[in-house]
C-alpha positions as CSV (number, residue, x, y, z in Angstrom):
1,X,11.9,2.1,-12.2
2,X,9.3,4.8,-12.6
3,X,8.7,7.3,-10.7
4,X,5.7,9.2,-9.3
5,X,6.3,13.0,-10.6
6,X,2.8,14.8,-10.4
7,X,1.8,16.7,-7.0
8,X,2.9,15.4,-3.5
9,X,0.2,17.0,-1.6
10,X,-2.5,16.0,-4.0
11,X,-1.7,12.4,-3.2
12,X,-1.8,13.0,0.4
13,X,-5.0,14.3,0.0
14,X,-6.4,11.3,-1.6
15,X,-5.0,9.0,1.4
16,X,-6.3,11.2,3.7
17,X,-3.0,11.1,5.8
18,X,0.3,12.7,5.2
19,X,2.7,10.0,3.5
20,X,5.6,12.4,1.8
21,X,7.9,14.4,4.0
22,X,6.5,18.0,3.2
23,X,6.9,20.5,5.6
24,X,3.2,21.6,5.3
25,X,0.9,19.3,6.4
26,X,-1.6,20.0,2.4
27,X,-4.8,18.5,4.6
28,X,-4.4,21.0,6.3
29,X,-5.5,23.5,4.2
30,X,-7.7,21.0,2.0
31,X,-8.8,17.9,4.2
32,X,-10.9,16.5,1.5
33,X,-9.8,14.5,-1.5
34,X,-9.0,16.3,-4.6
35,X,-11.1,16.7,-7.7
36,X,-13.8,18.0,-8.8
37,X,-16.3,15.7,-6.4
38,X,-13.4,15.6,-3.7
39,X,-16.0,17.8,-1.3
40,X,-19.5,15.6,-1.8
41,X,-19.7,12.4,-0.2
42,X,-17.7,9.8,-2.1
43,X,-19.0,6.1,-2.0
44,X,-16.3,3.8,-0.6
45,X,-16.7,0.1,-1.4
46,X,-14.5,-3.0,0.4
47,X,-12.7,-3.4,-2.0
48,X,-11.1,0.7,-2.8
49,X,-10.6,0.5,1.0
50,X,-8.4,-2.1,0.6
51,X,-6.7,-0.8,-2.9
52,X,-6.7,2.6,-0.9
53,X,-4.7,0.9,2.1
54,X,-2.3,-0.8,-0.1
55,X,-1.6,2.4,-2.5
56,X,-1.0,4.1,0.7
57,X,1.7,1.7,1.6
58,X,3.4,1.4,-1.9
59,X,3.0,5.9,-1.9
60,X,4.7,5.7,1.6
61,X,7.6,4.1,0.9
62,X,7.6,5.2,-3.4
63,X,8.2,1.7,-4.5
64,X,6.0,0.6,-8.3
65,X,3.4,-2.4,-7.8
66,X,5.3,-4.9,-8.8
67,X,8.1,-4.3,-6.5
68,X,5.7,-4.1,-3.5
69,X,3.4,-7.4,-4.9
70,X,7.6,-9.3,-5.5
71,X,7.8,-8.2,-1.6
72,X,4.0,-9.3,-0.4
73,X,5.1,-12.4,-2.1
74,X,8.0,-12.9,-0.3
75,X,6.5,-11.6,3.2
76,X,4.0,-14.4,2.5
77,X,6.7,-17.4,2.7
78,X,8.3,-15.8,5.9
79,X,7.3,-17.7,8.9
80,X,5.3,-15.3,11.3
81,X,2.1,-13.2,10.4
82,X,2.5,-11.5,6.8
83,X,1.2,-8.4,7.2
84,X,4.0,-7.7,9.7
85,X,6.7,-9.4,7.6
86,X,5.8,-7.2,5.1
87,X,6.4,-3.9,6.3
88,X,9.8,-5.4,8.3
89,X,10.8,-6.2,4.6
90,X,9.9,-2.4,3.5
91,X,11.4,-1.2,6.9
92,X,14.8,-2.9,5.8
93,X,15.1,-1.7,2.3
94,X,18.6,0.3,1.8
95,X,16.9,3.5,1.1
96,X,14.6,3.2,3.5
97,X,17.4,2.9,6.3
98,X,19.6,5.9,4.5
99,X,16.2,7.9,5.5
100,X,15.4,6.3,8.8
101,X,19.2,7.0,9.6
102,X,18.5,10.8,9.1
103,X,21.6,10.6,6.1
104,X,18.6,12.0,3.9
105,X,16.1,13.9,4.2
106,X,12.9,11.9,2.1
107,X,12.6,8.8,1.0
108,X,13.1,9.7,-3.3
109,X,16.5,11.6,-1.8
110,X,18.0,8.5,-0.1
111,X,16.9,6.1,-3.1
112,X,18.9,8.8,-5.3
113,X,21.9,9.1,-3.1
114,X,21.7,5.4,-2.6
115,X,21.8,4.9,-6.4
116,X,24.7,7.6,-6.9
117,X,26.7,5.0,-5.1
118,X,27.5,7.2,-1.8
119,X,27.0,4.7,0.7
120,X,28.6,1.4,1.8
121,X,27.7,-1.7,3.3
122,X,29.9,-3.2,5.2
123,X,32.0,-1.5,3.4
124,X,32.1,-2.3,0.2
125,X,30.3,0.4,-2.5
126,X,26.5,-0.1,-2.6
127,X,24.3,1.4,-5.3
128,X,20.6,-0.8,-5.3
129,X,18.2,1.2,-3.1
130,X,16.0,-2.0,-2.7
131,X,18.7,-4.4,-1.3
132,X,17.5,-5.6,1.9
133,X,19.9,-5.2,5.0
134,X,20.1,-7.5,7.6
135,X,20.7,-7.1,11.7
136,X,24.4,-6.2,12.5
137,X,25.1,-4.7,8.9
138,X,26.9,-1.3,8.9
139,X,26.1,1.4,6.4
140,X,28.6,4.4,5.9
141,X,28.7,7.5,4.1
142,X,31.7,7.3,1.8
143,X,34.0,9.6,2.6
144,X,34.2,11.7,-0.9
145,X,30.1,12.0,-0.3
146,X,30.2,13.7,3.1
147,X,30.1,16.9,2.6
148,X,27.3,16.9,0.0
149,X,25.1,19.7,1.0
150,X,21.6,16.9,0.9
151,X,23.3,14.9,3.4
152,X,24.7,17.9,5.8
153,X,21.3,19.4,5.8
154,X,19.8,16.1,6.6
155,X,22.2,15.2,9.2
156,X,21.3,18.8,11.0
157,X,17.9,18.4,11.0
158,X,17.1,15.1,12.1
159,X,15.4,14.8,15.1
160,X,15.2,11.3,16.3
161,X,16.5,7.4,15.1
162,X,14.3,4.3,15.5
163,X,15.5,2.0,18.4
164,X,16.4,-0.8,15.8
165,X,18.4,1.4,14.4
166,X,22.1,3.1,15.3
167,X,23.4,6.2,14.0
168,X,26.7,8.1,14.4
169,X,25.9,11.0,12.5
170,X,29.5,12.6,13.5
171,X,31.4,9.6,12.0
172,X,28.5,9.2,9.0
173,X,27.9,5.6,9.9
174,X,25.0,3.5,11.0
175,X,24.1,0.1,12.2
176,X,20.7,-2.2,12.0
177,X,20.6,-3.4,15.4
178,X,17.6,-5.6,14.9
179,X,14.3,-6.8,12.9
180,X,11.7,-3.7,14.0
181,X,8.9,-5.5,15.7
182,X,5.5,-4.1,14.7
183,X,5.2,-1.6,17.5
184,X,8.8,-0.1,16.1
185,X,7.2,0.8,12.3
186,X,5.2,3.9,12.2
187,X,4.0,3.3,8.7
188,X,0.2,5.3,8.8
189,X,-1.3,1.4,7.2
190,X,-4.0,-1.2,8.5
191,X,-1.4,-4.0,7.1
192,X,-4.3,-6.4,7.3
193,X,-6.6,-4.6,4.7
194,X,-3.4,-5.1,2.1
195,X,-3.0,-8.8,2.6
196,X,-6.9,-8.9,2.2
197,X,-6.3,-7.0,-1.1
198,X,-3.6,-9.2,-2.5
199,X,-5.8,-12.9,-1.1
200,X,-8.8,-11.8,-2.8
């Protein structure tokens, strides 16, 4: 899959929120977009709002267009409003979890631990970071991986765990308790304005 390499901060600055787990808030410092016109008054049509929404989504959780459009596609044959099917799909991707767990401390860390193979699911060896987990399956540390220095310093710093979510961090396991309902996702998107994009 490729990979986004260039300048975290600069593509926080073109969201206008903070999407990648950096210490420093960079809008901070520069709360405008970057380039050379980032300061004058930039002309936003409907449509870059909606390509702006749905890059911020894809940038959140560092997946490549197609996999996000194969998910929007999916979220779209699930019965229940898409826009919220969509993100619970995101929400349950295996990397995703790792980080939501607090096993890792960003999102491109748990998709590489994830793909190292040093996790299980229901205990049997997992390596695909975009496998979808399901409510009641349990994901483990192996025990050869646990004293990795990324996943002690993660495990030390984390501060809180969603409510559909259950962590043991002193026995490295965790549990999906259930589908997060909308109000459980903080995902920084107007989900709405993506479908838009996507049904134009």
């Amino acid at each position: 899959m490729s990979r986004y390499l260039g300048p975290r901060g600069r593509r926080d600055r073109r969201a206008g929120v903070q999407l990648s787990a950096m210490r420093k808030n960079p809008l901070e410092r520069k709360p405008y977009p970057p380039g050379e016109h980032g300061r004058g008054r930039m002309r936003q049509t409907e449509y870059g709002v909606r390509l702006l929404e749905k890059q911020k989504a894809r940038w959140y959780y560092g997946v490549s267009e197609k996999q996000f459009h194969r998910t929007y596609v999916k979220a779209t044959r699930m019965q229940g409003v898409t826009g919220e099917s969509l993100l619970q799909l995101m929400e349950l991707r295996v990397d995703n979890v790792v980080y939501r767990m607090g096993f890792a401390s960003s999102r491109p860390q748990a998709r590489q631990l994830v793909g190292h193979g040093h996790f299980q699911i229901n205990g049997h060896k997992h390596d695909i970071p975009s496998a979808a987990l399901k409510p009641d399956d349990v994901l483990t540390v192996r025990e050869k991986s646990r004293n990795l220095a990324p996943i002690q310093n993660a495990v030390e710093e984390v501060v809180a765990v969603p409510p559909w979510l259950e962590a043991d961090h002193d026995n490295f396991t965790g549990r999906v308790l259930h589908v997060p309902a909308r109000d459980e996702i903080d995902t920084p998107v107007e989900e709405q304005l993506i479908i838009e994009f996507y049904s134009r």
